[in-house]
C-alpha angles and dihedrals in degrees: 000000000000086000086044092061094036091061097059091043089057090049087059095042079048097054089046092055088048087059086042091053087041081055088047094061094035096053084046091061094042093056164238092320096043075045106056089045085046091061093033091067087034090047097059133097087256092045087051086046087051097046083041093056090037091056087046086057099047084046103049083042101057088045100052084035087066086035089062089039089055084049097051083059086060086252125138099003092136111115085237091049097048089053084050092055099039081057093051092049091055093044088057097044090054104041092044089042084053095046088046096058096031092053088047090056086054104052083047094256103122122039 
């Protein structure tokens, strides 16, 4: 149920990081001034809280979107089976969420 209801939530999260990236160009072509604004709010602890919980979402829904792939083939359907899966997408949100952002902090993206 809990991954059920994640998974529209992230759908959501998903569509509003769609407007933010749609900001994002808009902000590029208005400027250097509307820019530098754009990557100020973006910048702070909120705006990474913000990218942090957009790239949680992608993640989670990309998961539960094969899940329900795997489903579709008639795979996996058990209850057992369905509680096995929910914890692997959440496992996979978790652990690429955590290389994204790792591997950002490396290359000096992300402070």
């Amino acid at each position: 149920m809990l991954t059920s209801i994640l998974h529209r939530v992230t759908g959501v999260g998903i569509y509003l990081g769609a407007l933010i990236l749609a900001a994002w160009a808009i902000s590029l072509a208005a400027g250097p001034e509307a820019y530098a604004l754009f990557l100020g709010i973006m910048g702070s602890w909120l705006g990474k809280l913000v990218l942090l919980g957009m790239s949680a979402s992608l993640f989670f829904h990309l998961g539960n979107g094969v899940r329900h792939i795997v489903w579709d083939f008639g795979h996996g359907l058990a209850k057992e089976d369905a509680s096995a899966s929910s914890f692997a997408v959440l496992g996979f949100a978790i652990a690429a969420t955590g290389a994204v952002w790792a591997i950002a902090y490396m290359m000096g993206l992300v402070v």
